[in-house]
N, C-alpha and C positions, 0 to 999 in steps of 0.2 A: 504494500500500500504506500507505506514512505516513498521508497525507489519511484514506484510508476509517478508519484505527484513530482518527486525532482525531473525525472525523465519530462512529465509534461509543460513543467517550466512553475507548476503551482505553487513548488515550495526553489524558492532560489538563492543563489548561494549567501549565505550571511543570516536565513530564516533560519528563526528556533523550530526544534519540531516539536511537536506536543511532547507531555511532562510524561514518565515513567507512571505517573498516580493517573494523569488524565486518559493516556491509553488504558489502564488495567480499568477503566471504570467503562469506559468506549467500547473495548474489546471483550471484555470479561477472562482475559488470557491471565494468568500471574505475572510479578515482578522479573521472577528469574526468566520467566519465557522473553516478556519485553528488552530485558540490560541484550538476553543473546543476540535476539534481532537487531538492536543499536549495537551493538559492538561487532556484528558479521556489514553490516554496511560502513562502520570505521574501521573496518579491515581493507573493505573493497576503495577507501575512499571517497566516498560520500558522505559522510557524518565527521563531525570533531565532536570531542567532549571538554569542554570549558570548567575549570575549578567552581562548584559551588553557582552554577549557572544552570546547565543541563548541557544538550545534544544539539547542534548549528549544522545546515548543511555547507559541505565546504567545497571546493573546484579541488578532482579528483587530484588523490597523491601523486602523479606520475613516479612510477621507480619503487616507490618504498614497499617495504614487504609487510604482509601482515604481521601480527603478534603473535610469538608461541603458546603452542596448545597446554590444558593443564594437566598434570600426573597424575598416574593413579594415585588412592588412597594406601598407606600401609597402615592400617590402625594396629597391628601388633606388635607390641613393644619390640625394639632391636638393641643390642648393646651395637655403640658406635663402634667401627675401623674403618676410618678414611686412611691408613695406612699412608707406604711409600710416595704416591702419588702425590697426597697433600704439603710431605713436607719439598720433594722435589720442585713442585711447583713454588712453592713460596721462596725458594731459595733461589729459583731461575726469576721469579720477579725483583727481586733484589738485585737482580747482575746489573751491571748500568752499561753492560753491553748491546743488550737487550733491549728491543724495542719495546716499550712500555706499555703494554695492553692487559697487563696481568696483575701490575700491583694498583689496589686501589687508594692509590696517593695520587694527589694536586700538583703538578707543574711548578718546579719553588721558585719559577719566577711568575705568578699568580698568587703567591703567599706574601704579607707584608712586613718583609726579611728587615728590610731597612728602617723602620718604623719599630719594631720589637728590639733591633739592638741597640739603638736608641735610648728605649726605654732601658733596658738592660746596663747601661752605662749612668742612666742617670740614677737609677738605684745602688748601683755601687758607689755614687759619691755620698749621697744624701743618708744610707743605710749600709755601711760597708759591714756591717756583720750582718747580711740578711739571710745568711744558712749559715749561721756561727750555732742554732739551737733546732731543736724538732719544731716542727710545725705537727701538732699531733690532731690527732682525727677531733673534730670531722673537720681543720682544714684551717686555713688563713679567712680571714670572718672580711676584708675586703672582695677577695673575691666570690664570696659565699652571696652576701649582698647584692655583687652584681648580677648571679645566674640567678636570683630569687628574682632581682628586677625586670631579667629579659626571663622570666618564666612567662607573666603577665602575657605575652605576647602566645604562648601557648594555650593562654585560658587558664594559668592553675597560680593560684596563690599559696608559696610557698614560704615555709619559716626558714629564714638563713641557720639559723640554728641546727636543723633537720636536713640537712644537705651537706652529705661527705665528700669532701674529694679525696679524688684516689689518681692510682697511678695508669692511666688512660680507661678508656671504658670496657676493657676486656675483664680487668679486676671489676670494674663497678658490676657487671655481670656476673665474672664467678662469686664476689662476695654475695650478692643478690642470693646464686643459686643456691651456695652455702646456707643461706640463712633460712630458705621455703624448703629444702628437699635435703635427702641422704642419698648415701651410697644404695641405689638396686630400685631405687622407689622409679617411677617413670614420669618422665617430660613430654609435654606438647609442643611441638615446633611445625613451623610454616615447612613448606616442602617444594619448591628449594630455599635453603637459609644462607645465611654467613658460614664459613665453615669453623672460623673461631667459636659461634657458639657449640658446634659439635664437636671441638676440639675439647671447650669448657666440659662440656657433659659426660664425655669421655674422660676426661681426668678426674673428674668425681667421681666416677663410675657408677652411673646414670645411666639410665637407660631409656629413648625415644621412641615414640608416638609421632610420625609423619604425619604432618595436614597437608594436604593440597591446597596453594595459594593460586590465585587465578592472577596473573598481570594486571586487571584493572581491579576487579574487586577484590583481590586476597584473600584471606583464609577464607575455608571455605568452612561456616559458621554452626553449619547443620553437621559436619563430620565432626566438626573439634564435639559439640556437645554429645554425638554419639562415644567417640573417646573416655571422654570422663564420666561417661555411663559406666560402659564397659572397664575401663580402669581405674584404679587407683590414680589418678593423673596429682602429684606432686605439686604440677607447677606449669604453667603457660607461658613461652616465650615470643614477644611478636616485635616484628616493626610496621607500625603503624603509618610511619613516614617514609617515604622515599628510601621502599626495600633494596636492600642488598639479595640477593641480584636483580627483583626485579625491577625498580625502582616503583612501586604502586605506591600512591597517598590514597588510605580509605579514607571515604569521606564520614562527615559526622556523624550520621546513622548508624556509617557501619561499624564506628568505633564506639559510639552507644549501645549497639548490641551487640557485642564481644565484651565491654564491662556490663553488661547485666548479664549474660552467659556466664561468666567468671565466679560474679556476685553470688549466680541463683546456687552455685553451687560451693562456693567457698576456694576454689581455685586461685592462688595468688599467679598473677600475672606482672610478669617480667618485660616490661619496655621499653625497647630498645631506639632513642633516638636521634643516632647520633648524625644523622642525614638530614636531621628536621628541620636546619636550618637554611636548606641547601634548596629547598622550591623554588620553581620558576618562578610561581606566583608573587603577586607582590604580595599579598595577606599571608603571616607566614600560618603554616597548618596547626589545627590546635592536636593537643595531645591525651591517649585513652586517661591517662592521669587527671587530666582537667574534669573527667566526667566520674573520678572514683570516688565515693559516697563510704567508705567503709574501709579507708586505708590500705585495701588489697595491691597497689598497683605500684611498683617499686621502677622508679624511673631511671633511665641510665641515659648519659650521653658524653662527650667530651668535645674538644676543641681540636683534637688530632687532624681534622678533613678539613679545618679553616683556618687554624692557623696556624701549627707550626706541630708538625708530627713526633718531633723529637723530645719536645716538653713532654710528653706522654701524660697529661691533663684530661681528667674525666671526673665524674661526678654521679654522685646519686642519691634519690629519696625516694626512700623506704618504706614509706605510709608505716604504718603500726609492727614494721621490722625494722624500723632506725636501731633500736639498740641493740638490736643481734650484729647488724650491720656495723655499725661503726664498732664493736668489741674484736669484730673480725677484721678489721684493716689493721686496728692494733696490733693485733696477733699476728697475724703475715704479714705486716710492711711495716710496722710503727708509725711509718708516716710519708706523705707526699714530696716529694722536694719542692723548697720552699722557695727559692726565686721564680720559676716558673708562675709559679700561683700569686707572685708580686707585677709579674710581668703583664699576662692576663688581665689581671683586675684594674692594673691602669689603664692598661688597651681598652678594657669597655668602656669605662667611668669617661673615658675623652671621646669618647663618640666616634674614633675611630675602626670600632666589630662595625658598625652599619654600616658605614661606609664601603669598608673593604667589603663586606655582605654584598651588597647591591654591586658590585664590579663581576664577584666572582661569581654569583645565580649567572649573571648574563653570557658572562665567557662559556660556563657548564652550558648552557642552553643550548648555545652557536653547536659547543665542542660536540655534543652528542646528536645534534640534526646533522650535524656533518658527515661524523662516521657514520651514522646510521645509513646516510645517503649513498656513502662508498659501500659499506656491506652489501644494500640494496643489487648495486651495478654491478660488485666482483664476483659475489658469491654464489652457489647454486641454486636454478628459478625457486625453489620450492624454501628457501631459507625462509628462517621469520623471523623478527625482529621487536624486544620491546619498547615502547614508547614513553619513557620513565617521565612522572611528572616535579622530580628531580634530579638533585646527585647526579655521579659523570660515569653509571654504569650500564652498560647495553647486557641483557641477556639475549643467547643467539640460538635458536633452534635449528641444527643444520638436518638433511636429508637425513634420513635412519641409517642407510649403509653408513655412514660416517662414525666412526668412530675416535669420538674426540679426543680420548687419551692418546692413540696413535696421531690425531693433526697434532696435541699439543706436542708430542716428539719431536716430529718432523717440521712444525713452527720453531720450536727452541734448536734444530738443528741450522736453522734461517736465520738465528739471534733475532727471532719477534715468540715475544712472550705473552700468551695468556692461559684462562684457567681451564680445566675440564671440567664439564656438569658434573661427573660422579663426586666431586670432593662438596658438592653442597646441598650433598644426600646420606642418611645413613644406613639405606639401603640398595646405594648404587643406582640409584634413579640417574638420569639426562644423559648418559650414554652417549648422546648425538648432541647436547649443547655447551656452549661455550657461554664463557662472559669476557666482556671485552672493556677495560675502564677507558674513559674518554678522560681522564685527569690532563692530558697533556694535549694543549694547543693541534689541530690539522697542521701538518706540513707537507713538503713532498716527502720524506721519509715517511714519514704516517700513511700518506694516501699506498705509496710505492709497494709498504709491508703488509696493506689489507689486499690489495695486486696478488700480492705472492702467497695470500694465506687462503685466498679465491681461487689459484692457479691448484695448489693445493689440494683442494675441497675436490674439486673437478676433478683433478690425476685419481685420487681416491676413488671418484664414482665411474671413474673411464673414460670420461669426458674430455681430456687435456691432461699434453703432455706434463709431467713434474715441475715445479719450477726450477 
């Protein structure tokens, strides 16, 4: 019906199309039937989806590929092994030989190097013992202040006091998982995840619950509840913002109902946001923390993706596990390094995070229509691609014969680096997908290495010869 009124010119490009609510009332079809039918014509290119607005018709994508399909469900718990593979790749993301597709770090001339050492120099005049003592949990109370300030902007009013920092957000997570779960009990996780949270889980010796995350709408809210039927479920781990890998922002709804799903059943949820600030959007996205009613929602994020990776600066609040939480940073770290969290706290207090903020959404934005566009043109017809409504990460669905741990091989034997699906599974899910970070500016090297990783793809399916 949409299609044939674009086709007759009824609905033209720039018109809204009717609301999600106004169809299901029009129609009498459900929600989920209406999102598939908007999202099979934002595949084909006719439809955009606009933040907190709805569904526009738009002048077809030429080139772009549609969005990857979702996984199956594994609701029976797995103990993690991402094995060899996981640490291989992360060590080839670090090579600085290696064309950059794999680690997901920001370009450090996108970072505001010069401005931080700066700051860094003028603290050593004016406070030259400023790591002469611990800064002990939960943290330097300047910088505490400011993340409580730019909470606000998330929706959540937060006490400086009740917010840890820690040493980047992988701690703020393992402390998290530490304090809701033990060793054997079982976790909920999006499906595909970060593979640091399955690293995390695995080192507890935790054991996972795969949800299926769909590119646009994310978890998928009827399996997580059948899960925590069925099991024992610990703990729920999400990104609500701009996923790693896929980049999805749920929107408000969906993140209202995942905290009353959590709620109705007493599930602490684990929120991972350390992308949130990275949307294209101007309004930045509010967070499931903002909608938690009952202290369940333990929020994680740091500064590592904005400003400066090496300060390893993260933070977290706990709702009603603050004090388990901050006894455990005690215990394993005593304390955060304390310039870094001096350094930070001026950066924001001068209005210098917005700033640089609003430079770096815009660079990620260009960086990932670009690639995305090269993927589109090198790689094979049938490839998909997501359309992140942040952050600088593409997840890439290639052909089924493709077997991505062998392209990442034969990529790292080409010195261009990125990651294989299986390490952001912990049942070997995505097989055939990749992720690809856009942290680093288009170049002709960049365009040259997506060339050769599409020559690739091809050789593999018999398409073309090797590169």
């Amino acid at each position: 019906m949409i299609e044939a009124q674009i086709r007759s010119g009824a609905l033209r490009v720039g018109d809204k199309v009717p609301s999600v609510r106004k169809l299901r009332r029009q129609q009498r079809v459900s929600v989920s039937t209406i999102l598939q039918a908007y999202f099979w014509l934002e595949n084909r290119g006719s439809l955009e989806a606009r933040a907190r607005s709805g569904f526009y018709v738009r002048v077809p994508h030429a080139g772009r590929a549609p969005e990857p399909r979702v996984g199956p469900p594994v609701l029976d718990p797995k103990i993690v092994g991402v094995g060899d593979i996981l640490r291989q790749a992360v060590r080839n993301a670090a090579d600085p030989r290696m064309i950059p597709f794999g680690a997901a770090c920001p370009s450090p001339d996108l970072l505001p190097n010069r401005r931080l050492n700066l700051i860094i120099r003028s603290i050593a005049r004016w406070n030259p013992q400023h790591s002469a003592r611990y800064e002990l949990p939960p943290g330097a109370a300047p910088l505490r202040r400011q993340i409580a300030r730019r909470a606000l902007e998330m929706g959540c009013i937060l006490d400086p006091d009740e917010i840890i920092i820690t040493c980047g957000a992988m701690q703020a997570l393992n402390l998290s998982l530490l304090a809701v779960a033990k060793p054997g009990e079982v976790v909920a996780l999006e499906s595909p995840t970060y593979f640091g949270i399955l690293q995390a889980v695995e080192a507890l010796g935790m054991r996972v619950v795969e949800i299926p995350a769909h590119p646009r709408t994310g978890i998928a809210l009827d399996l997580l509840e059948r899960a925590i039927k069925r099991h024992r479920i610990a703990a729920c781990i999400a990104m609500t913002n701009c996923h790693n890998p896929l980049g999805t922002i749920l929107s408000q709804e969906r993140k209202q109902a995942l905290v009353d799903l959590v709620s109705r059943y007493d599930v602490p949820l684990i929120e991972d946001d350390i992308y949130g600030d990275l949307a294209y959007d101007q309004a930045r996205p509010g967070t499931a923390k903002a909608l938690d009613r009952k202290g369940q929602v333990l929020l994680c994020s740091s500064f590592s993706k904005i400003l400066a990776p090496g300060f390893r600066l993260g933070w977290v609040h706990a709702g009603r596990f603050t004090a388990q939480v901050e006894r455990l940073m005690f215990l394993t770290t005593i304390a955060a390094p304390s310039l870094p969290q001096l350094v930070a706290a001026e950066f924001l207090e001068s209005g210098g995070y917005d700033r640089h903020l609003k430079r770096l959404r815009t660079a990620f934005a260009n960086q990932v229509e670009s690639m995305g566009q090269a993927i589109s043109k090198y790689f094979p017809d049938s490839t998909r691609i997501t359309r992140p409504g942040g952050g600088y990460l593409l997840w890439v669905e290639l052909p089924e014969r493709i077997d991505a741990v062998e392209l990442y091989r034969r990529a790292s034997a080409a010195n261009i680096g990125i990651l294989p699906g299986v390490i952001f599974s912990a049942s070997g899910q995505f097989r055939h997908h990749i992720r690809i970070s856009c942290g680093h500016p288009m170049s002709e090297s960049s365009d040259r290495a997506l060339r050769t990783l599409g020559r690739i793809c091809k050789a593999m399916l018999g398409q073309a010869p090797a590169a």
